[in-house]
C-alpha positions in Angstrom: -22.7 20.0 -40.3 -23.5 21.2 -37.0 -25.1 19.0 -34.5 -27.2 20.5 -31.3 -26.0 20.4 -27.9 -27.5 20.9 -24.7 -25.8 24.1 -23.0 -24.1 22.0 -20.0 -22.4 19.0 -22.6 -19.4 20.4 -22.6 -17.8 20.8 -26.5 -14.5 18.7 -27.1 -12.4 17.9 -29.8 -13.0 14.2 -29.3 -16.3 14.4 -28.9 -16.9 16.5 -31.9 -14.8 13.8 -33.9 -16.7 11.2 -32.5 -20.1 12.9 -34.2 -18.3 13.8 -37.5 -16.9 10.3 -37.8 -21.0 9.1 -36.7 -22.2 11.3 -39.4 -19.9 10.2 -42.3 -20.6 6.6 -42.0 -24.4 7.7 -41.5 -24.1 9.1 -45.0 -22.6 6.0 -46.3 -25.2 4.2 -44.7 -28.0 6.9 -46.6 -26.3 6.6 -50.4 -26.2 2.6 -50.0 -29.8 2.9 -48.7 -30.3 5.3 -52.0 -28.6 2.4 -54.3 -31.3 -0.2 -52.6 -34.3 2.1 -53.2 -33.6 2.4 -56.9 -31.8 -0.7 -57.5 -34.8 -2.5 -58.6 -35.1 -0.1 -61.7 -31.5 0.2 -62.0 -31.0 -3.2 -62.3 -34.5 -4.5 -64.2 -35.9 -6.2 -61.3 -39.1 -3.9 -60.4 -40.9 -5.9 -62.8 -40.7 -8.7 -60.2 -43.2 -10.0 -57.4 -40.6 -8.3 -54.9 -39.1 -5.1 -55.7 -41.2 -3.7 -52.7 -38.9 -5.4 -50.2 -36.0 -3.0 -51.9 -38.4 0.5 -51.5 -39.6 -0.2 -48.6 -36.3 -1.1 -46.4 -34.3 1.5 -48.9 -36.6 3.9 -47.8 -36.9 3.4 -44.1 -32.9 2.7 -43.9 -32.5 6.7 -46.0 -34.9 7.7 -43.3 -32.9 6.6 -40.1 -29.2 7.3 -41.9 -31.0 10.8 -42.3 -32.1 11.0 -38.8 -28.4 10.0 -37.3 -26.6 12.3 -40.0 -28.5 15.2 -38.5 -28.3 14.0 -34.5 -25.8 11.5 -33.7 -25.4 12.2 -30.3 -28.7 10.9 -28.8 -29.6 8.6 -32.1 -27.7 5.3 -31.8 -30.8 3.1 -31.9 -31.2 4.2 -35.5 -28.1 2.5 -36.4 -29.3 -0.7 -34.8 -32.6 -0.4 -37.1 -30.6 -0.1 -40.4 -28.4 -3.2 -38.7 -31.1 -5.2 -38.2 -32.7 -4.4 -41.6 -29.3 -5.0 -43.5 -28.9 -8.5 -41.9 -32.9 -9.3 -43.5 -31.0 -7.7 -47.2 -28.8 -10.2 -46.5 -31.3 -13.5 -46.2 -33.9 -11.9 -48.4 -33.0 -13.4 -51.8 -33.6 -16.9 -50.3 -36.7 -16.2 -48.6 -38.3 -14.4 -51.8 -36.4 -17.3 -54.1 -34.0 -15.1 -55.9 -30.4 -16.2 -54.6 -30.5 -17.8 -58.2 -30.2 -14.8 -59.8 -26.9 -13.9 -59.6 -26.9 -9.8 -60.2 -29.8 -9.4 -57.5 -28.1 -11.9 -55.1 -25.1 -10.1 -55.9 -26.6 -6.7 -55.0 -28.2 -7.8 -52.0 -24.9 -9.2 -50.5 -23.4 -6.1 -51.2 -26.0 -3.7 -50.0 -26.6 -5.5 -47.3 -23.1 -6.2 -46.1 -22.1 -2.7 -46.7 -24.9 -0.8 -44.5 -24.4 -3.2 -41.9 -20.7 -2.7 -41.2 -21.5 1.2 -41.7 -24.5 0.7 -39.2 -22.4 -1.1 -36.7 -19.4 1.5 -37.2 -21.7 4.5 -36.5 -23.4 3.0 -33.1 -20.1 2.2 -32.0 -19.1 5.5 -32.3 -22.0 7.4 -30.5 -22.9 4.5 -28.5 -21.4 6.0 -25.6 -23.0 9.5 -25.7 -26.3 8.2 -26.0 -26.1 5.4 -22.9 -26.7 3.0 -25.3 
Protein backbone atom coordinates (compact mmCIF):
# COMPACT_ATOMS: atom_id res chain seq x y z
CA UNK A 1 0.00 0.00 0.00
CA UNK A 2 1.38 3.17 -0.83
CA UNK A 3 1.62 5.86 1.73
CA UNK A 4 1.91 9.89 0.76
CA UNK A 5 4.92 11.72 1.20
CA UNK A 6 5.77 15.20 1.16
CA UNK A 7 8.15 15.91 -1.92
CA UNK A 8 11.29 16.95 0.32
CA UNK A 9 11.00 13.51 2.87
CA UNK A 10 13.42 11.85 1.26
CA UNK A 11 12.31 7.92 0.33
CA UNK A 12 14.53 5.14 2.16
CA UNK A 13 14.48 1.61 2.47
CA UNK A 14 14.28 1.91 6.20
CA UNK A 15 11.92 4.24 6.36
CA UNK A 16 9.65 2.58 3.93
CA UNK A 17 10.02 -0.62 6.30
CA UNK A 18 9.36 1.28 9.12
CA UNK A 19 5.70 2.26 7.53
CA UNK A 20 5.03 -1.35 6.12
CA UNK A 21 5.98 -2.91 9.45
CA UNK A 22 3.33 0.32 11.08
CA UNK A 23 0.78 -0.71 8.69
CA UNK A 24 0.88 -4.58 9.31
CA UNK A 25 0.42 -4.41 12.91
CA UNK A 26 -2.27 -1.50 12.15
CA UNK A 27 -4.15 -4.33 10.30
CA UNK A 28 -3.76 -6.64 13.21
CA UNK A 29 -4.92 -4.04 15.29
CA UNK A 30 -8.24 -3.49 12.65
CA UNK A 31 -9.25 -7.52 12.41
CA UNK A 32 -8.92 -7.74 16.38
CA UNK A 33 -11.03 -4.49 16.50
CA UNK A 34 -13.38 -6.43 13.77
CA UNK A 35 -13.49 -9.65 16.33
CA UNK A 36 -14.64 -7.09 19.27
CA UNK A 37 -17.27 -5.41 17.15
CA UNK A 38 -19.09 -8.68 16.33
CA UNK A 39 -18.01 -10.68 19.21
CA UNK A 40 -21.11 -9.95 21.12
CA UNK A 41 -23.19 -11.81 18.38
CA UNK A 42 -20.50 -14.23 17.79
CA UNK A 43 -20.34 -15.24 21.15
CA UNK A 44 -24.31 -14.74 22.43
CA UNK A 45 -23.67 -11.80 24.54
CA UNK A 46 -25.62 -8.90 22.60
CA UNK A 47 -28.50 -10.00 24.49
CA UNK A 48 -26.80 -8.45 27.53
CA UNK A 49 -27.07 -4.91 29.30
CA UNK A 50 -23.43 -4.26 27.64
CA UNK A 51 -22.76 -5.36 24.35
CA UNK A 52 -22.55 -1.60 23.39
CA UNK A 53 -19.26 -1.24 25.23
CA UNK A 54 -17.90 -4.01 22.45
CA UNK A 55 -19.52 -1.81 19.15
CA UNK A 56 -18.68 1.10 20.29
CA UNK A 57 -14.79 0.71 21.20
CA UNK A 58 -14.68 -2.09 18.20
CA UNK A 59 -15.77 0.45 16.08
CA UNK A 60 -13.84 3.48 16.97
CA UNK A 61 -10.52 1.12 17.42
CA UNK A 62 -11.41 -0.24 13.21
CA UNK A 63 -11.66 3.39 12.74
CA UNK A 64 -8.13 4.54 14.02
CA UNK A 65 -6.31 1.09 12.84
CA UNK A 66 -7.92 2.29 9.41
CA UNK A 67 -6.68 5.71 9.69
CA UNK A 68 -2.82 4.43 10.61
CA UNK A 69 -3.01 1.58 7.92
CA UNK A 70 -3.65 4.28 5.38
CA UNK A 71 -0.98 7.15 6.94
CA UNK A 72 1.47 5.94 9.38
CA UNK A 73 3.84 8.39 8.97
CA UNK A 74 2.09 11.44 10.71
CA UNK A 75 -0.60 9.08 12.65
CA UNK A 76 1.04 7.71 15.86
CA UNK A 77 -1.48 9.31 18.20
CA UNK A 78 -4.00 6.79 16.76
CA UNK A 79 -2.15 3.98 18.15
CA UNK A 80 -2.09 5.60 21.58
CA UNK A 81 -6.12 5.85 21.29
CA UNK A 82 -6.58 2.03 20.45
CA UNK A 83 -3.78 1.65 23.58
CA UNK A 84 -5.74 3.42 25.75
CA UNK A 85 -9.07 1.82 24.69
CA UNK A 86 -7.50 -1.85 24.90
CA UNK A 87 -6.26 -1.23 28.52
CA UNK A 88 -10.37 -0.15 29.35
CA UNK A 89 -11.22 -4.01 27.21
CA UNK A 90 -9.02 -5.14 29.63
CA UNK A 91 -10.87 -3.78 33.09
CA UNK A 92 -14.25 -3.77 31.45
CA UNK A 93 -15.61 -7.16 32.51
CA UNK A 94 -15.19 -6.07 36.19
CA UNK A 95 -16.56 -2.74 35.89
CA UNK A 96 -19.80 -4.05 33.90
CA UNK A 97 -19.73 -7.39 36.37
CA UNK A 98 -18.90 -9.93 33.84
CA UNK A 99 -15.33 -11.31 34.80
CA UNK A 100 -17.62 -14.25 36.03
CA UNK A 101 -18.31 -15.26 32.83
CA UNK A 102 -15.60 -16.99 31.71
CA UNK A 103 -15.89 -16.92 27.56
CA UNK A 104 -16.52 -12.99 27.68
CA UNK A 105 -13.74 -12.53 30.36
CA UNK A 106 -11.80 -14.70 28.21
CA UNK A 107 -12.40 -12.67 25.11
CA UNK A 108 -11.87 -9.52 26.63
CA UNK A 109 -8.42 -10.51 27.92
CA UNK A 110 -7.60 -11.50 24.66
CA UNK A 111 -8.93 -8.71 22.66
CA UNK A 112 -7.67 -6.45 24.80
CA UNK A 113 -4.21 -7.79 25.27
CA UNK A 114 -3.77 -8.38 21.74
CA UNK A 115 -4.61 -4.75 20.28
CA UNK A 116 -2.63 -3.24 22.95
CA UNK A 117 0.71 -4.94 22.18
CA UNK A 118 -0.17 -4.27 18.33
CA UNK A 119 -1.01 -0.66 19.32
CA UNK A 120 2.12 -0.17 21.29
CA UNK A 121 4.26 -2.09 18.42
CA UNK A 122 2.88 0.27 15.69
CA UNK A 123 3.56 3.79 17.68
CA UNK A 124 6.85 2.58 18.36
CA UNK A 125 7.58 2.14 15.01
CA UNK A 126 6.43 5.56 13.53
CA UNK A 127 6.83 7.33 16.61
CA UNK A 128 9.82 8.83 15.33
CA UNK A 129 8.56 10.17 11.98
CA UNK A 130 5.73 11.81 13.47
CA UNK A 131 7.75 13.74 16.60
CA UNK A 132 5.81 11.93 18.82
Amino acid sequence: MATYMHPTIKETPTRRDTLIAAQTVSLMCAVGALWLFVSPWADGFSDYRDPWNAWIVGAVMFVCSLIRLIGPARTTFFSYVNAVLAVWILVSPWVYGYAGNGPRLTNSLAVGVFILAMSLVSARETRHLSGL
